[in-house]
C-alpha positions in Angstrom: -44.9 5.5 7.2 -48.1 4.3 6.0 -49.6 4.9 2.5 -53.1 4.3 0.2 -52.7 3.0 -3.1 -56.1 3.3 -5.3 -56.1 1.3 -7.9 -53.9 -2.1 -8.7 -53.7 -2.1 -12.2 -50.3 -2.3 -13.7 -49.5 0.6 -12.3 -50.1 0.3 -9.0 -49.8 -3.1 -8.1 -46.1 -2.7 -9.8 -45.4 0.7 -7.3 -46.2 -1.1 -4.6 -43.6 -3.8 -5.3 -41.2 -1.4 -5.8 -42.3 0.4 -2.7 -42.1 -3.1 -0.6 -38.5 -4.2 -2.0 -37.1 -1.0 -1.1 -38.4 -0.7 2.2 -39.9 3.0 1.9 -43.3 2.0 4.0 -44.1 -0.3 7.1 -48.1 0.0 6.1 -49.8 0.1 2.8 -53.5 -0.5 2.1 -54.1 -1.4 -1.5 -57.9 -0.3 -3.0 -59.2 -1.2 -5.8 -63.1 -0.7 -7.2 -62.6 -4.7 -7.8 -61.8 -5.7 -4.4 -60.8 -9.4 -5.4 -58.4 -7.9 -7.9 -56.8 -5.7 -4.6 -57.0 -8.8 -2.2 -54.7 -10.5 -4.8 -52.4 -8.5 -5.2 -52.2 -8.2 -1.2 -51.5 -11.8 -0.7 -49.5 -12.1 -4.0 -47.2 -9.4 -2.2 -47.5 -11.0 1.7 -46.2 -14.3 0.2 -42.6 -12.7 -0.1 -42.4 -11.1 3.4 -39.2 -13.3 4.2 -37.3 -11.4 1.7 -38.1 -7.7 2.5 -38.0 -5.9 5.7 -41.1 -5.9 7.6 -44.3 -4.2 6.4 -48.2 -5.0 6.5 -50.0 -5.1 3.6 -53.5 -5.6 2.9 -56.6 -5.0 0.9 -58.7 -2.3 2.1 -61.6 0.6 1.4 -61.1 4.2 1.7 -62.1 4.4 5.4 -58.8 2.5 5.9 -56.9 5.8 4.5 -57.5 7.8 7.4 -53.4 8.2 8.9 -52.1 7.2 5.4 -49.1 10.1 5.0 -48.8 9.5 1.0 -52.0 8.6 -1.1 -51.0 7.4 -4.7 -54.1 7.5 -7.3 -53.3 5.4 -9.9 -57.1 4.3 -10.8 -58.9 4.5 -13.8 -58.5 3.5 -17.7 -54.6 3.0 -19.0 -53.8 4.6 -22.2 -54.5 2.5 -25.5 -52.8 1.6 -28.9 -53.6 4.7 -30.8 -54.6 7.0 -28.0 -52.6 10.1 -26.7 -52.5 10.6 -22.9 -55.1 13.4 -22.9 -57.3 11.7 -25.0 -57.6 10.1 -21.3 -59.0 12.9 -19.9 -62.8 12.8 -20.2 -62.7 9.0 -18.8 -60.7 9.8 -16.2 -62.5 13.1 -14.7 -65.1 10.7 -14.4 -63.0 8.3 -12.0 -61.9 10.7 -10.2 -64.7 13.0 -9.3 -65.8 10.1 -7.2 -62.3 8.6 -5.8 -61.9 12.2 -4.5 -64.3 13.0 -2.0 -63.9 10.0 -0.5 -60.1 10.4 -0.1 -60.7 13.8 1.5 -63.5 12.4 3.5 -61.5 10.0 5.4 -58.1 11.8 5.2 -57.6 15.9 5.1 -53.6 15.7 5.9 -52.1 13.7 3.4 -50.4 14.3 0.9 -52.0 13.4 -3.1 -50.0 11.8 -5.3 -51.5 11.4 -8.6 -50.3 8.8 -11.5 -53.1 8.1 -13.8 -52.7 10.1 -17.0 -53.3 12.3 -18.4 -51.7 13.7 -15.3 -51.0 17.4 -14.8 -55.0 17.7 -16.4 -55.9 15.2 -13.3 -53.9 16.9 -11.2 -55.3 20.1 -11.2 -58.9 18.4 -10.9 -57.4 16.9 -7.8 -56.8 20.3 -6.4 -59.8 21.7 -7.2 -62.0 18.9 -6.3 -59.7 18.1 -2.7 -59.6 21.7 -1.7 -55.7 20.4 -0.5 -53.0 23.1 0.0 -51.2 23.1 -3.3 -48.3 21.8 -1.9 -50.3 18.2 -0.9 -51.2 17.7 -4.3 -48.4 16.4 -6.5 -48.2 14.5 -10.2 -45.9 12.1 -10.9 -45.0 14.8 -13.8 -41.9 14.1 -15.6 -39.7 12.2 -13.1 -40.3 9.0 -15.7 -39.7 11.3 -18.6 -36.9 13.1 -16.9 -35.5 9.5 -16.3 -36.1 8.3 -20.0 -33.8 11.1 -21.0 -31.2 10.5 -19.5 -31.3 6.7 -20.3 -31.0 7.8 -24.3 -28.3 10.4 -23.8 -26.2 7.8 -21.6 -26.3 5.5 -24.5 -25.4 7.8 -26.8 -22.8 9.2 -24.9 -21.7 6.1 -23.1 -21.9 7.1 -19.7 -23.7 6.2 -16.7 -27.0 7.6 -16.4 -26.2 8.7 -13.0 -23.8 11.1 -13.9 -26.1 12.8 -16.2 -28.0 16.1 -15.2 -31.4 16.0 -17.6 -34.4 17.5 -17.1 -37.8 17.0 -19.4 -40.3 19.5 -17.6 -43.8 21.0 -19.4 -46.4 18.2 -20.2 -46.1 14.3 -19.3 -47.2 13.9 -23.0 -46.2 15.3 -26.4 -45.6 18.8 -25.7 -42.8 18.2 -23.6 -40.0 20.2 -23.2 -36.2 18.6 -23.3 -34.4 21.5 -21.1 -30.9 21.1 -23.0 -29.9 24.3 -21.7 -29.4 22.6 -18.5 -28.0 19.4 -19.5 -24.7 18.6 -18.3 -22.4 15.1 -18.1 -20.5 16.2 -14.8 -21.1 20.1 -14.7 -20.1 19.8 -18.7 -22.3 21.5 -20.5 -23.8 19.2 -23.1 -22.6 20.4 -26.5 -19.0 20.9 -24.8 -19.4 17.5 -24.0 -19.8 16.2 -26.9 -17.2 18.8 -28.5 -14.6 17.6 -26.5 -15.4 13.5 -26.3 -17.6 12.3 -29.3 -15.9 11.7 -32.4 -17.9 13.0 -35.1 -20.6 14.4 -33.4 -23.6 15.1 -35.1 -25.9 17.8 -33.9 -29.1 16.5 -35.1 -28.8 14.0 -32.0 -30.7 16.6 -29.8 -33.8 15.7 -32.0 -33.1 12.5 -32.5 -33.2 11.5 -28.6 -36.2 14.2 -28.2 -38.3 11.9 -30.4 -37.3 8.9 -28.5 -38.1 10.6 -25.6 -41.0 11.9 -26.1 -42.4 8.1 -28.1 -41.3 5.9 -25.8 -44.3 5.2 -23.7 -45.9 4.4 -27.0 -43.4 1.8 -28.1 -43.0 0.4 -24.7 -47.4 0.1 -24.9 -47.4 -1.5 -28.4 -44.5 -4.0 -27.7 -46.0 -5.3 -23.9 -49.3 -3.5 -23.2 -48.9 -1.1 -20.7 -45.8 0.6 -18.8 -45.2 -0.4 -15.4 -41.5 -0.9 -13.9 -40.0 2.7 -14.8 -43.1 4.1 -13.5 -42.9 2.3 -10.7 -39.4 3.3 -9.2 -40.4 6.7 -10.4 -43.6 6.4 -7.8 -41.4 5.3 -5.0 -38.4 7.8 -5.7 -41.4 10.5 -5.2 -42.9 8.5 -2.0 -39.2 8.4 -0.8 -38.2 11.8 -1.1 -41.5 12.7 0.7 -41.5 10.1 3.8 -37.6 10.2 4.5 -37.6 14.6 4.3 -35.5 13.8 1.5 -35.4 17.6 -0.3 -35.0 15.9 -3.7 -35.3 17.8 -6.7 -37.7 16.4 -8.9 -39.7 17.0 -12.0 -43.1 16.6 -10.6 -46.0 18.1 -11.9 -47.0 20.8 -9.7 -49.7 23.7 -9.6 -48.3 26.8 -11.3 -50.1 29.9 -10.2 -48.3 32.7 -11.8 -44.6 31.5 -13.2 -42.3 32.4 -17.1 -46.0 34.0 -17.8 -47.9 31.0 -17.3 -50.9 31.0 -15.1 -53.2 28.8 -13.4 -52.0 24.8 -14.8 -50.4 22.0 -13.5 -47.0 21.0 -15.3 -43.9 19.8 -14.1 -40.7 21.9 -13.2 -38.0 20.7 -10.9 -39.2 21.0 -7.4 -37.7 21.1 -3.8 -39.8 17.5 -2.4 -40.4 17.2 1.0 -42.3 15.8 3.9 -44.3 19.1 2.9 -45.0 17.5 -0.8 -43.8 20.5 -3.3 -41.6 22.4 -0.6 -39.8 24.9 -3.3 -40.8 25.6 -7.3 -37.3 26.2 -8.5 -37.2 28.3 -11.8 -34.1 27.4 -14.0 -32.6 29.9 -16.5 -34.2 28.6 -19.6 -33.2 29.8 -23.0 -35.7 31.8 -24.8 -37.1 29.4 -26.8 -37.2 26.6 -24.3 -39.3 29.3 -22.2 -41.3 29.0 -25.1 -41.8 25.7 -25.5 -42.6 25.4 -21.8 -45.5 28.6 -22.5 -46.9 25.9 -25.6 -47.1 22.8 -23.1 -49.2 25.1 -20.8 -51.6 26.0 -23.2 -51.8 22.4 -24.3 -52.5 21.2 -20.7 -54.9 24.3 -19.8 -56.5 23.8 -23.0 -58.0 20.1 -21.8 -58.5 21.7 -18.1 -60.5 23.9 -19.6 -62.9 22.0 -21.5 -63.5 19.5 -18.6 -64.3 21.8 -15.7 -66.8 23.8 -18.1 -68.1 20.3 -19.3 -70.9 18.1 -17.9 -68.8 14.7 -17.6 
């Protein structure tokens, strides 16, 4: 039960509070190309042992990764006022064609978890530069995204988030795809829900929670700087449903060979998650136009894959 976090930015030093408080690990190395920066977030974290169940935390280098199970890249620039997550992608490449190698050199059987954005672009570098099973490299995809969604629509519905089946899958970015085809409120289809229990219901809601959506990294960036706590449970939920052999279904961003005519990307569908990483691709029955949509987020996401493998960054 031992992971490698690389990078403690707000990112990752939030994850691995949230991985500490709910007890997922008993090891975690934290790495960080500022090792001061690592070692206090270490001891930051050490100084609340009395109030979690035990674990050993510590500041480390990549030679201490070598029987980590889960290793979560969350290293490299954060996204900035103005910027789009794949406007990320050239700085990032950079980052990670040397946090790679080193990874693989001290650990070939774990399993990759990528966060840094833009992320299914990164994650398919990952692959390619690892040389990992596919199922051992994993994005954080749209778990957050998935988890955003159903946040709006249990506001606007009134009812509890956990009883809300939601999926956002495609691109952790713009293109993303709301799947309202398979939104339901208890096994009630959306639209029948609202039908049935909202007063006055207003179809142009759909949109209207789409754009929330799809914006609210952005708002959350401009009004405190960076995300960090939704990300964070959205980390460990992954983490969990690896370590415990949980068989979670999850919107992760996962490597898409040949799937609704798509070829050859990383984007997130719900997946089957397991001590295996991506155990089962699961393909829902989208409606045409969300199959669509899905086809467009591909070709957004290839389109940066593309220009950085054939580039000289």
């Amino acid at each position: 039960m031992k992971i490698g976090i690389i990078g403690t930015g707000y990112v990752g030093s939030t994850t691995a509070f949230a991985l500490m408080l709910q007890g997922i690990v008993s090891e975690m190395v934290l790495i960080d190309v500022n090792r001061d920066k690592a070692e206090g977030e270490a001891l930051d974290l050490i100084h609340s042992m009395s109030f979690v169940n035990p674990i050993e935390i510590y500041a480390g280098d990549y030679r201490d990764l070598k029987d980590a199970s889960v290793v979560i890249i969350s290293a490299g620039p954060s996204i900035s006022k103005g910027e789009t997550r794949l406007d990320l992608a050239s700085k990032n490449y950079k980052v990670f064609r040397k946090i790679v190698p080193k990874i693989v050199e001290n650990n070939e059987n774990c399993i990759l978890l990528v966060v840094t954005n833009p992320v299914d672009v990164l994650s398919y570098v990952t692959l390619k530069l690892s040389g990992f099973p596919e199922n051992r490299v994993i994005g954080s995809g749209t778990v957050l995204d998935s988890s955003r969604f159903r946040a709006a629509l249990s506001k606007k519905l009134n009812v509890d988030a956990r009883n809300i089946h939601a999926y956002i899958i495609g691109e952790h970015g713009d293109s993303q795809v709301a799947a309202w085809s398979l939104t339901n409120i208890m096994g009630i289809k959306f639209d029948e829900f609202c039908a049935t229990y909202i007063k006055n219901f207003d179809p142009a809601i759909k949109q209207e929670i789409e754009r929330e959506v799809k914006y609210s990294a952005y708002k959350v960036i401009e009004k405190k700087g960076a995300t960090s706590f939704a990300v964070a449970l959205a980390i460990a939920k992954i983490v969990k449903s690896i370590l415990r052999d949980e068989n979670s279904i999850l919107t992760v961003s996962t490597y898409v060979r040949s799937l609704y005519e798509i070829e050859d990307v990383f984007l997130s569908l719900p997946c089957v998650v397991n001590r295996n990483g991506v155990d089962k691709v699961l393909l829902p029955p989208l409606l045409p136009a969300e199959k669509g949509a899905l086809r467009n987020s591909a070709e957004v996401i290839k389109s940066y894959i593309d220009q950085l493998m054939s580039s000289k960054v």
